[in-house]
Backbone as a ProteinNet text record, in pm:
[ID]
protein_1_A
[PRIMARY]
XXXXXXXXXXXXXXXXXXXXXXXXXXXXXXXXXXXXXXXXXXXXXXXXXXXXXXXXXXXXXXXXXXXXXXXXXXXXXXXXXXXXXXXXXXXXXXXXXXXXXXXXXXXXXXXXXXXXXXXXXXXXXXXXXXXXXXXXXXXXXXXXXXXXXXXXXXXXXXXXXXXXXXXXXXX
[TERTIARY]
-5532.3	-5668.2	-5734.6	-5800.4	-5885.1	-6035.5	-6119.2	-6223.4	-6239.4	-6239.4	-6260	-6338.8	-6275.4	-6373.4	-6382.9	-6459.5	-6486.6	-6345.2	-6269.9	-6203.6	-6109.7	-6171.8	-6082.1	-6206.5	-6338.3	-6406.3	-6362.2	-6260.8	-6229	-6116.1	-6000	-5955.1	-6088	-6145.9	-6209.9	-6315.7	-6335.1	-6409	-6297.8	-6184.5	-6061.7	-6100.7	-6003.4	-5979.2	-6073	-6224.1	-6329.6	-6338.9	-6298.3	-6370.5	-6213.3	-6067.4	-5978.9	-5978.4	-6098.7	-6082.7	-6198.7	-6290.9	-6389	-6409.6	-6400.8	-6426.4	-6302.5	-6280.3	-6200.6	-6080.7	-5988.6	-5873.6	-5818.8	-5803.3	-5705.3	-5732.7	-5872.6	-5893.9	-5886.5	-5822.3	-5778.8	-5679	-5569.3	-5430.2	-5443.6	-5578	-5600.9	-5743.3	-5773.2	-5855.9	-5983.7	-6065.3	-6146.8	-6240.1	-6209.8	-6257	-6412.1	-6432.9	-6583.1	-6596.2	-6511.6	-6490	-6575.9	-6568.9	-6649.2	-6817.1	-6856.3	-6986.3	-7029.6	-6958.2	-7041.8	-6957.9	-7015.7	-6958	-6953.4	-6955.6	-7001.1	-6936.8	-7015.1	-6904.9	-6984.6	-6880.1	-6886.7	-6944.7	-6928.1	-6978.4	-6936.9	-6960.6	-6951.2	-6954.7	-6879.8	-6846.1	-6971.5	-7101	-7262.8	-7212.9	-7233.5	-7271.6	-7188.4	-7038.5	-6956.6	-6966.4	-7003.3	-7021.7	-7154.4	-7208.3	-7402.7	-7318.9	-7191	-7206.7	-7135.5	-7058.6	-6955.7	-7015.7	-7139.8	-7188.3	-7303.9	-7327.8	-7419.6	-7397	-7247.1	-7178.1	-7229.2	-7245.5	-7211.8	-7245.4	-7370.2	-7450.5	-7423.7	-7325.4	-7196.5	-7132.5	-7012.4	-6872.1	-6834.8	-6708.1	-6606.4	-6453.3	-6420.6	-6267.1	-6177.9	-6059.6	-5960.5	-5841.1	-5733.8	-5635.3	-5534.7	-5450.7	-5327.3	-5212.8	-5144.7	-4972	-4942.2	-4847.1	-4726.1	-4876.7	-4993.9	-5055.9	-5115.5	-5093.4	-5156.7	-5262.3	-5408.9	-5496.7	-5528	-5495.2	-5509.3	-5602.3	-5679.4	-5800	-5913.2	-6029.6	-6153.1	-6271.1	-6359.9	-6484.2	-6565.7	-6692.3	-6828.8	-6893.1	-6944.9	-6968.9	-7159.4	-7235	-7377.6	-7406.6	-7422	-7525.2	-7647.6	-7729.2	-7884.7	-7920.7	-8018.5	-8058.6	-8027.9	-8012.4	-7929.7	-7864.5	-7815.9	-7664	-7573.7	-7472.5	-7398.1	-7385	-7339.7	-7340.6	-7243.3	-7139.6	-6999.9	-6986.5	-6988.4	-6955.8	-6880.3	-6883.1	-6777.2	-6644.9	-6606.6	-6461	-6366.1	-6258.8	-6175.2	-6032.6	-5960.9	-5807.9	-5728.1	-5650.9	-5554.7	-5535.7	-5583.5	-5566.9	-5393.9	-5296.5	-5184.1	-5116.9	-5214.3	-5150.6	-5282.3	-5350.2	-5438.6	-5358.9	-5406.9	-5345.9	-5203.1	-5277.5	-5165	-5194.8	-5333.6	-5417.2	-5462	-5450.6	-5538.9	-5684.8	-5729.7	-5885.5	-5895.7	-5883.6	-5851.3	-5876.5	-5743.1	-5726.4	-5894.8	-5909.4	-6007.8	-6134.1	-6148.4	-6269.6	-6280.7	-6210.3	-6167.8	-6201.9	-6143.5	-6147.7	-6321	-6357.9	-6502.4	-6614.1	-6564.9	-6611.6	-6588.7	-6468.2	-6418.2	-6526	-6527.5	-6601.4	-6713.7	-6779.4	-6960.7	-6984.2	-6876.8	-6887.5	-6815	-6740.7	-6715.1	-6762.1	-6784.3	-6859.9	-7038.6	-7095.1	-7233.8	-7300.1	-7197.6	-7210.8	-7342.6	-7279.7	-7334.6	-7309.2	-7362.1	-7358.2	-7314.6	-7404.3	-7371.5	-7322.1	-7249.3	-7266.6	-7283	-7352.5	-7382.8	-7286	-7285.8	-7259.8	-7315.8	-7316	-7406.1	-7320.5	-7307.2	-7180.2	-7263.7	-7215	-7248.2	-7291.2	-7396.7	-7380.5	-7269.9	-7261.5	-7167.1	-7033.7	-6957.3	-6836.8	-6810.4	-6829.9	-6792	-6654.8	-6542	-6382.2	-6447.8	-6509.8	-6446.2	-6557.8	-6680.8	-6819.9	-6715.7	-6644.9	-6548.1	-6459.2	-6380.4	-6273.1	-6388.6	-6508.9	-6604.5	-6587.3	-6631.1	-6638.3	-6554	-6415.4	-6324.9	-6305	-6335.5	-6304.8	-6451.9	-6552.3	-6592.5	-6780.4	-6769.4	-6886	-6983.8	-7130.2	-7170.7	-7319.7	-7341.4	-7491.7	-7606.9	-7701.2	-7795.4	-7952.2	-7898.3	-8007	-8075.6	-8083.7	-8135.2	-8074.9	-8124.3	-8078.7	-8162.7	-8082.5	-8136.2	-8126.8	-8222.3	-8256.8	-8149.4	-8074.8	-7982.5	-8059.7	-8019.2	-8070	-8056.6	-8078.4	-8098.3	-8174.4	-8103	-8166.3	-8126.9	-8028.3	-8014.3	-7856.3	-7843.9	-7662.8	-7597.4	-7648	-7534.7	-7466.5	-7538.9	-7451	-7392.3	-7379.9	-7297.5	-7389.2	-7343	-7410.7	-7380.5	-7504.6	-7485.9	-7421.1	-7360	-7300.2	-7412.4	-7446.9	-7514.2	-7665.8	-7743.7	-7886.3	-7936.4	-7825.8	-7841.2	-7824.6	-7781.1	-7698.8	-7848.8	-7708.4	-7840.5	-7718.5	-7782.1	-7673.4	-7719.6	-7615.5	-7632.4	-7596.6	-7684.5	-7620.1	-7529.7	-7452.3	-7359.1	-7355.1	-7303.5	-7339.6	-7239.4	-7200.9	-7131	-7121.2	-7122.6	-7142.5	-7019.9	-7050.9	-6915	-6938.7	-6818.8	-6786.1	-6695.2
290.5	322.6	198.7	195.2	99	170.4	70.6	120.5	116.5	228.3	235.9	143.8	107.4	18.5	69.9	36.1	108.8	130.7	85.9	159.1	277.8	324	497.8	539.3	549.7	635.9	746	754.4	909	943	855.9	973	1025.2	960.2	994.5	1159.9	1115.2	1248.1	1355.2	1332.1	1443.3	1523.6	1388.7	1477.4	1541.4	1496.8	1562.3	1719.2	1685.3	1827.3	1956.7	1873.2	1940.3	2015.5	1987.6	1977.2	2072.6	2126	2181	2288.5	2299.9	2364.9	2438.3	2530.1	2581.5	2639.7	2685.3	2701	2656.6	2545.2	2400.8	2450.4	2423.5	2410.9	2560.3	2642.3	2767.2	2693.4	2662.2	2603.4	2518.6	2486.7	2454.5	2536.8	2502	2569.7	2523	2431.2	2361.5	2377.8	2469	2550	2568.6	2549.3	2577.2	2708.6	2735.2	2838.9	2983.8	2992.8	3110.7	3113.7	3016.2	2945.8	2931.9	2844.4	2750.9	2687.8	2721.5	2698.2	2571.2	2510.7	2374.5	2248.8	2113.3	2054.4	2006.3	1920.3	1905.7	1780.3	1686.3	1502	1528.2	1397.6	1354.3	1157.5	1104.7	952.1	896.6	908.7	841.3	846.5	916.2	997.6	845.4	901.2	773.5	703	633.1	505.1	396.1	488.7	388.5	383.5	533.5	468.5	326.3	332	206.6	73.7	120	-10.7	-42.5	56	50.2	-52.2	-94.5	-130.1	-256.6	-314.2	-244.1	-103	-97.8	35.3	174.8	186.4	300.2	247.2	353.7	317.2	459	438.4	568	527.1	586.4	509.8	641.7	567.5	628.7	585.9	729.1	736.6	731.5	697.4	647.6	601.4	671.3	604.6	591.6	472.1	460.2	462	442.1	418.7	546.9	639.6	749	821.4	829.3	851.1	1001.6	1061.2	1174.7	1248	1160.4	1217.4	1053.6	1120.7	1012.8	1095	1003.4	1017.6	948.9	963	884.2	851.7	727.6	677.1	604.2	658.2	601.6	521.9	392.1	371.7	353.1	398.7	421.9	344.9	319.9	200.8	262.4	389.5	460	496.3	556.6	657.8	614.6	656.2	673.4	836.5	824.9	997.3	978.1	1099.6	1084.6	1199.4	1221.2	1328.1	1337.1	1433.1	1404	1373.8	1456.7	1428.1	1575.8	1490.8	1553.7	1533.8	1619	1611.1	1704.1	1604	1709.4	1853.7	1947.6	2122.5	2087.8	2058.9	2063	1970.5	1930.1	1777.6	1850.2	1956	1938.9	2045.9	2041	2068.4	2004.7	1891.7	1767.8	1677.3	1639.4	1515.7	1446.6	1456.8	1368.6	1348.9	1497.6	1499.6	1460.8	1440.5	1395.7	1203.9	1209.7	1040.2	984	1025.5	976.3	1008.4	1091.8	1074	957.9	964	871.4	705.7	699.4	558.2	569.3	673	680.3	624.1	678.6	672.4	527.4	459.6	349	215.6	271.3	165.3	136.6	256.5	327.9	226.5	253.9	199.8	30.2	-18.5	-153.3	-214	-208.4	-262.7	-272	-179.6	-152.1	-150.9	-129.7	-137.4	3	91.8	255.2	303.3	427.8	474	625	664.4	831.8	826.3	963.4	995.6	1113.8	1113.5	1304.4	1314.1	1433.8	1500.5	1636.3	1684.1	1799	1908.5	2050.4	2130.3	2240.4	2348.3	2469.7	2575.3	2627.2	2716.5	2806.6	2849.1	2957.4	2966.2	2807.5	2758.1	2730.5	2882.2	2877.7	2824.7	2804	2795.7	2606.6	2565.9	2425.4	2358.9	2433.1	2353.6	2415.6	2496.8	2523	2386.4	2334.3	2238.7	2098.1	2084.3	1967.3	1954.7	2096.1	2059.1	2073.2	2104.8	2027.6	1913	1842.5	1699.3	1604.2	1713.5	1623.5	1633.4	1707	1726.3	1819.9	1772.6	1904.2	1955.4	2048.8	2107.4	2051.4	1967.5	1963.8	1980.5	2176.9	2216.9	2243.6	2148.4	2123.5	2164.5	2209.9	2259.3	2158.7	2210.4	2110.2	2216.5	2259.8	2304.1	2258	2395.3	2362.4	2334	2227.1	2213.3	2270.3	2412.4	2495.5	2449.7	2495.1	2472.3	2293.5	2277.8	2087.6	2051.1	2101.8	2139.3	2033.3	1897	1812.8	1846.8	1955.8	1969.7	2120.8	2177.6	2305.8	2418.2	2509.9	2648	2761.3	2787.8	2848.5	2951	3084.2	3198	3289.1	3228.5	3342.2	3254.6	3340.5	3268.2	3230.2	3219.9	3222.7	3085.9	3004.2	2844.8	2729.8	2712.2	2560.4	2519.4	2407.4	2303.9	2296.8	2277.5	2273.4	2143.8	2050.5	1892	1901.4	1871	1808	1638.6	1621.1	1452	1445.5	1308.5	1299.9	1162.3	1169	1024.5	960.6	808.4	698.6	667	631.9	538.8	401.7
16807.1	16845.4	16900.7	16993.7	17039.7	17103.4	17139.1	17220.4	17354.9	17386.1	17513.7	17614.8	17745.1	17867.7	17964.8	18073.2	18170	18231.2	18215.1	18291	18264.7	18117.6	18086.7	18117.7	18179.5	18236.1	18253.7	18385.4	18385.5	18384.9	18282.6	18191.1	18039.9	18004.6	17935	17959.1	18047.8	18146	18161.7	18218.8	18219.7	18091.4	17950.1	17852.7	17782.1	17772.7	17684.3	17806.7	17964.3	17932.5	17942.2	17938.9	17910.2	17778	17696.7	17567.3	17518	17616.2	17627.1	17697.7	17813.5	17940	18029.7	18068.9	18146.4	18097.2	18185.5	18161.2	18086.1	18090.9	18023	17867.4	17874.2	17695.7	17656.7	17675.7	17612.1	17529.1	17535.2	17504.4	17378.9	17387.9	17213.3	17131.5	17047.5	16929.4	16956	16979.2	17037	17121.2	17226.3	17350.6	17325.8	17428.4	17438.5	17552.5	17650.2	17746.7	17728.5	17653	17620.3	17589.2	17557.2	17550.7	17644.3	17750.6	17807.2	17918.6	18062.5	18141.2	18231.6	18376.6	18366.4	18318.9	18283.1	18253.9	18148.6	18066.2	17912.4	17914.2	18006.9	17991.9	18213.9	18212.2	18326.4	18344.2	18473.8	18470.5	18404.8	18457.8	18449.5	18287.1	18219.3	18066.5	18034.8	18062.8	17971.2	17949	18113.2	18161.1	18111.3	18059	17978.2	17833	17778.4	17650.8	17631.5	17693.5	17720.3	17716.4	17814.2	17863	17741.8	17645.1	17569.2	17409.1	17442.5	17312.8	17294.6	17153.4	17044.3	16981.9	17036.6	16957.7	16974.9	17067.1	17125.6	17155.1	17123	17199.8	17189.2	17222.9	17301.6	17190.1	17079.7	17012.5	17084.2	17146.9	17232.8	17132.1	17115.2	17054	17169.1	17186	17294.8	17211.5	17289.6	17271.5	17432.5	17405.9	17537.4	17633.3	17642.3	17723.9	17761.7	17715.3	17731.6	17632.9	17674.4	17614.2	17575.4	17426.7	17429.5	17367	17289.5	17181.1	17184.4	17196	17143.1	17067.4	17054.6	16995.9	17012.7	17050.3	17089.6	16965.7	16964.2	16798.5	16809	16786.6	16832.1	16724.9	16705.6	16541.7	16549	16441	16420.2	16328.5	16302.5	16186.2	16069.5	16030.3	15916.9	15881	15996.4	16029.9	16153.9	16146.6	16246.8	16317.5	16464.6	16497.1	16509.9	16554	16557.8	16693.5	16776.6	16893	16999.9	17059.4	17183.5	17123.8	17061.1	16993.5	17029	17064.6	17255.3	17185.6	17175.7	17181.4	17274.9	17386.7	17448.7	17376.2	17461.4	17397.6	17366.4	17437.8	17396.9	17265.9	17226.7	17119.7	16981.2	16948.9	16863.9	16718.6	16654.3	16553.8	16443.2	16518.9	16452	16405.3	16361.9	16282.3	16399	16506.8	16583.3	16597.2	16534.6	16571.8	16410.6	16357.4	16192.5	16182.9	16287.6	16309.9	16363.1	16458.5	16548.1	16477.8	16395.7	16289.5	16176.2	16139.3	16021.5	16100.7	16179.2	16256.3	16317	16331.4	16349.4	16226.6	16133.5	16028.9	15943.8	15951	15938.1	15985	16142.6	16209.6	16154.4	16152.6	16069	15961.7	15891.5	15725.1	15718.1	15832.7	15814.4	15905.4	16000.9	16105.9	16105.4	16063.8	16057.1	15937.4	15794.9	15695.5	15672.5	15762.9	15695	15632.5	15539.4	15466.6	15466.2	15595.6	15635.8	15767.6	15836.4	15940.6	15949.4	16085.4	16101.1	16251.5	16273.7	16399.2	16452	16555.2	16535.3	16626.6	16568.9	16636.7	16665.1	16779.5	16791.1	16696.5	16637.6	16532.9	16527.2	16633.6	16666.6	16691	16606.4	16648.7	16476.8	16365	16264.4	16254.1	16329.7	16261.1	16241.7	16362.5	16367	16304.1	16260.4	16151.4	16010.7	15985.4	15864.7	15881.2	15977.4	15987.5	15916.5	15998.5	15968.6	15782.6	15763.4	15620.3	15490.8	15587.4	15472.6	15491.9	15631.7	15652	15537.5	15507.8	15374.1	15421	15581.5	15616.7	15545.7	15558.5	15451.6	15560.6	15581.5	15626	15586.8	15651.4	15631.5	15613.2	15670.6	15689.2	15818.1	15866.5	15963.1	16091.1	16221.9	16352.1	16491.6	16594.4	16711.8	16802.8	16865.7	16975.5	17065.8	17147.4	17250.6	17424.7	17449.4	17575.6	17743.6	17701.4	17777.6	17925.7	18055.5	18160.1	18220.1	18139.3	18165.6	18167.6	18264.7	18337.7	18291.5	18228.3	18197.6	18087.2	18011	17855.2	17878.6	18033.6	18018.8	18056.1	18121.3	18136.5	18037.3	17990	17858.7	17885.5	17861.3	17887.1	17791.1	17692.6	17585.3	17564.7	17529.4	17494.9	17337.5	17258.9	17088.2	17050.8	17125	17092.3	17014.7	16988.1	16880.7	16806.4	16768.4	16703.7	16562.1	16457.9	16305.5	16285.7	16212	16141.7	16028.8	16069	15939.4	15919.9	15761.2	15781.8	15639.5	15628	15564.1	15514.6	15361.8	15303.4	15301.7	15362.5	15376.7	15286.2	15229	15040.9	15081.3
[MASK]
+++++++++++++++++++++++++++++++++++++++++++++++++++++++++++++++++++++++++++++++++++++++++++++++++++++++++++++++++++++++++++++++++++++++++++++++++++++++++++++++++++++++++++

């Protein structure tokens, strides 16, 4: 695992929206296709978090040089966020999106010396807010207005969307 630099821009852009959007991401569990049409991130998006580091980054999982899973890591004066977490549709169901949390969470809690992290998922994407919280995530109640009408986060397909917090205490 390392952190991403400008220059996995766009594989980074490939795999989050192979991992999201279209065809492609049928082939794994992950899919957003049915939601939400459009694209999932774009170069600009990546490219500020990159450039935003320390206080973002992008952690890219690679072998043999090939980048197949990341996660976008924001820190806040309290928390860490954890999002944008992308595994090749063909490589998921094998601990990678597992790996790349953990090393998210790692960073959170040794690098920043945090305590929590949150992330925030589709309400309506019960299998994988179920996956969040055996990984240790818990509901906080709380929801976020989906940003409807603002093409960088996707064309909605349905009008019900909003996001649920989950957060999760680092030890």
């Amino acid at each position: 695992m390392r952190r991403a630099t400008l220059s996995d821009v766009d594989t980074i852009v490939a795999l989050v929206e192979s991992a999201y959007r279209g065809e492609k991401s049928r082939a794994g569990w992950t899919t957003e296709a049915d939601l939400l049409d459009g694209q999932r991130t774009d170069a600009s998006e990546v490219r500020s978090i990159i450039e935003a580091f320390p206080k973002q980054r992008v952690i890219l999982l690679e072998e043999a040089g090939h980048a197949f899973a990341c996660a976008r890591l924001d820190v806040h004066e309290t928390h860490a966020y954890v999002g944008m977490i992308a595994v090749d549709p063909t490589l998921q169901a094998k601990g990678n999106g597992r790996a790349v949390i953990e090393e998210s969470e790692r960073v959170a809690r040794s690098e920043f010396g945090l305590t929590r992290i949150r992330m925030t998922v589709i309400s309506v994407r019960h299998e994988l807010i179920a996956w969040y919280e055996r990984q240790g995530y818990k509901r906080t109640g709380d929801t976020e207005a989906f940003p409807y009408g603002d093409a960088r986060f996707g064309v909605p397909k349905r009008d019900d969307l909003e996001f649920v917090v989950l957060e999760k205490a680092l030890s």
